[in-house]
Gaussian input, Z-matrix of N, CA and C with variables (Angstrom, degrees):
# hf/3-21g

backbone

0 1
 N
 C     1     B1
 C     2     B2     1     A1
 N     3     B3     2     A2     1     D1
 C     4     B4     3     A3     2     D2
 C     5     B5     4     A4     3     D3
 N     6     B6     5     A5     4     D4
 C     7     B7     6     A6     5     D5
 C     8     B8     7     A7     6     D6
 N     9     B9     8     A8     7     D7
 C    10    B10     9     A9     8     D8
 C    11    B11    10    A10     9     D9
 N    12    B12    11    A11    10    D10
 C    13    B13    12    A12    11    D11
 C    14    B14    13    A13    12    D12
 N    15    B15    14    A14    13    D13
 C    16    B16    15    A15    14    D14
 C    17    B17    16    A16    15    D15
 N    18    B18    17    A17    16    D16
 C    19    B19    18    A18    17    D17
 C    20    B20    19    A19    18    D18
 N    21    B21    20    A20    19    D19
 C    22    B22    21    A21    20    D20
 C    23    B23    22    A22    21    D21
 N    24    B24    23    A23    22    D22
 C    25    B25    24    A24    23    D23
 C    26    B26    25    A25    24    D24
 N    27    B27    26    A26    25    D25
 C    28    B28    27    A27    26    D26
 C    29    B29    28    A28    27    D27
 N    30    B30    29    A29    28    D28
 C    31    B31    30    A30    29    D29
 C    32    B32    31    A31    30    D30
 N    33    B33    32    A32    31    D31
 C    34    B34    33    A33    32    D32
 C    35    B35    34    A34    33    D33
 N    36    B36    35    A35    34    D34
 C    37    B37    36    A36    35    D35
 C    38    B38    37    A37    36    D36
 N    39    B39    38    A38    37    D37
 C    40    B40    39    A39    38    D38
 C    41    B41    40    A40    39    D39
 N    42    B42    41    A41    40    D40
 C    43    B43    42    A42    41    D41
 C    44    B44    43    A43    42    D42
 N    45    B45    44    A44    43    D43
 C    46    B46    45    A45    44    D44
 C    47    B47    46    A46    45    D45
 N    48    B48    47    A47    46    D46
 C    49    B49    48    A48    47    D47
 C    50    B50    49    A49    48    D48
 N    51    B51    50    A50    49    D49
 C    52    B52    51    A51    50    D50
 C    53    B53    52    A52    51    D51
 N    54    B54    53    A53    52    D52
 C    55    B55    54    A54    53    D53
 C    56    B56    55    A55    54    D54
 N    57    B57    56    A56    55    D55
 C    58    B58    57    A57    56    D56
 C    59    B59    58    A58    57    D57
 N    60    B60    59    A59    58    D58
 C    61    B61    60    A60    59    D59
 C    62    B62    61    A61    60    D60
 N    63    B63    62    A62    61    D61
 C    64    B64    63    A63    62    D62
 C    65    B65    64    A64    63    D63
 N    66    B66    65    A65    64    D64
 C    67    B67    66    A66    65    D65
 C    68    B68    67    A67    66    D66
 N    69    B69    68    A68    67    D67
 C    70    B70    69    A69    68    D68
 C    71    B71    70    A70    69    D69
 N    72    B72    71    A71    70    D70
 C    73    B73    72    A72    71    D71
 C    74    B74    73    A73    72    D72
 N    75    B75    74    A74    73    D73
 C    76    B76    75    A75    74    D74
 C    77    B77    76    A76    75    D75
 N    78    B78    77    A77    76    D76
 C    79    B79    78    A78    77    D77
 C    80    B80    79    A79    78    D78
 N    81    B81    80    A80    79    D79
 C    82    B82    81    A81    80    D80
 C    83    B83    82    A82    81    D81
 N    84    B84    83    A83    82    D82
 C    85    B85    84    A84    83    D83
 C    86    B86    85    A85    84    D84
 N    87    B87    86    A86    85    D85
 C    88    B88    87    A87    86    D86
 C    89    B89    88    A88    87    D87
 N    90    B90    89    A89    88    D88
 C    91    B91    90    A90    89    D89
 C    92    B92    91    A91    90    D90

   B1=1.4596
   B2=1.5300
   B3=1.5130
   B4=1.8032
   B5=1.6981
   B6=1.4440
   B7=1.5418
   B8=1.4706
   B9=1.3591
   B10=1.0553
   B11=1.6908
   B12=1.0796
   B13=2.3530
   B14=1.8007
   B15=1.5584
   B16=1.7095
   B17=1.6194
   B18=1.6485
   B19=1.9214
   B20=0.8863
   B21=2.1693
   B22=1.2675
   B23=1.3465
   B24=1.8141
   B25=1.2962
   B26=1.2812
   B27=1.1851
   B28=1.5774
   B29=1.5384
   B30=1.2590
   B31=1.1329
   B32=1.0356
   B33=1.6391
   B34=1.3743
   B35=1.8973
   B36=1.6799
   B37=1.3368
   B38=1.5383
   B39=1.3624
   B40=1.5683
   B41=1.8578
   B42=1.5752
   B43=1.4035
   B44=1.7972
   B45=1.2639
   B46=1.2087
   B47=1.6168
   B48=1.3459
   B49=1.7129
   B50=1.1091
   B51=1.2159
   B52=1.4627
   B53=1.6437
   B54=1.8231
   B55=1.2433
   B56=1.8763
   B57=1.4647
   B58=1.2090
   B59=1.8590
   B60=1.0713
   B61=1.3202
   B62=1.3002
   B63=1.7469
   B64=1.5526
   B65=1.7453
   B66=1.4100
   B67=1.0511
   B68=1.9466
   B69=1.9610
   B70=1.6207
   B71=1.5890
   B72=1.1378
   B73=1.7159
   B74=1.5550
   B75=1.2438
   B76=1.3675
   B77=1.5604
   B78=1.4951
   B79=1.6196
   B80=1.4923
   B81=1.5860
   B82=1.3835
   B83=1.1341
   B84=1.4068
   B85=1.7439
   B86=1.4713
   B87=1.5481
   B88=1.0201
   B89=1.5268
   B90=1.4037
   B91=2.0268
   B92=1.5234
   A1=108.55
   A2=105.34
   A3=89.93
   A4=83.59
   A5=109.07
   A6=123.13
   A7=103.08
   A8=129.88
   A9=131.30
   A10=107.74
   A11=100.81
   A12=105.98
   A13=97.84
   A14=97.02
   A15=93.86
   A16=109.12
   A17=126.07
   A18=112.73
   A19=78.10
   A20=122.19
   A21=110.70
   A22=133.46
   A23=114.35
   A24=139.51
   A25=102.87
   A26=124.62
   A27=124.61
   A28=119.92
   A29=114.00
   A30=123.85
   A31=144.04
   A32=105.33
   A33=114.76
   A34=105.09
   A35=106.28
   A36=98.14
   A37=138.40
   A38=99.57
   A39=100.66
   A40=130.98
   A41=91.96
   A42=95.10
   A43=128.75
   A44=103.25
   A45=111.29
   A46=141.63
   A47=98.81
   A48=114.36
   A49=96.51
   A50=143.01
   A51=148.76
   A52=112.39
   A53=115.79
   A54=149.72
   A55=87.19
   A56=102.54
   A57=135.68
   A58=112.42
   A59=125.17
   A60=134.49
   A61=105.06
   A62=98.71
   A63=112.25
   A64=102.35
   A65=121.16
   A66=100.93
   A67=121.55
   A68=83.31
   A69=89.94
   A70=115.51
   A71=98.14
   A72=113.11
   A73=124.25
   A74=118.44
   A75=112.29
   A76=101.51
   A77=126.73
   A78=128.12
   A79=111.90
   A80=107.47
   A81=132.33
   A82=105.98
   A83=98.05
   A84=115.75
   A85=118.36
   A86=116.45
   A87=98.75
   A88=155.61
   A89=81.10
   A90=87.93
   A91=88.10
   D1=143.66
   D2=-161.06
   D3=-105.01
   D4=164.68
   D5=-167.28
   D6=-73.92
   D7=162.80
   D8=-171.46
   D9=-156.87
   D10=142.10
   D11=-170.20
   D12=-67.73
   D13=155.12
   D14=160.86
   D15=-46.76
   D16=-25.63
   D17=-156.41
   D18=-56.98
   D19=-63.66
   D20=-132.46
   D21=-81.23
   D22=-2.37
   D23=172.68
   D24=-85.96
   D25=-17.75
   D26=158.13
   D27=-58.59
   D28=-75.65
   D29=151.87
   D30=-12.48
   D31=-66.63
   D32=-177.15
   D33=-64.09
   D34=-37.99
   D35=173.53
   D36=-62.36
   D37=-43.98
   D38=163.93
   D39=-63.22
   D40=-25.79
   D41=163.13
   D42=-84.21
   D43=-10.03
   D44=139.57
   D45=-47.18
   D46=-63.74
   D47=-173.75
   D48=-73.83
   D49=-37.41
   D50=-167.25
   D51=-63.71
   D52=-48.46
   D53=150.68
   D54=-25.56
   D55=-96.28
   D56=-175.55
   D57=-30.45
   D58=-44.89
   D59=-171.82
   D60=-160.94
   D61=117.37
   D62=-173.68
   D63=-87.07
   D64=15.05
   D65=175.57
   D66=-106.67
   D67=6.82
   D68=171.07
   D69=-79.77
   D70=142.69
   D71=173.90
   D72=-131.36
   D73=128.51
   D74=-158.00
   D75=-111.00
   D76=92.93
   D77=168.49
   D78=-90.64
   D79=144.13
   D80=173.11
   D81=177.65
   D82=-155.43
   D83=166.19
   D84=-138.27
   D85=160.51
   D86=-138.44
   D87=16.69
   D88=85.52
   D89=-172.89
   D90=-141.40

């Protein structure tokens, strides 16, 4: 498994749940 930064384990997780349940929504800024 090749290493990966906190962004992209960030990422990859919320783009998961998001996948997973259309009722997640992710607000801020810059995101």
């Amino acid at each position: 498994m090749a290493p990966v930064t906190f962004l992209e384990a960030i990422r990859q997780a919320i783009f998961e749940e998001m996948e997973r349940d259309p009722a997640v929504v992710l607000l801020g800024e810059d995101v």
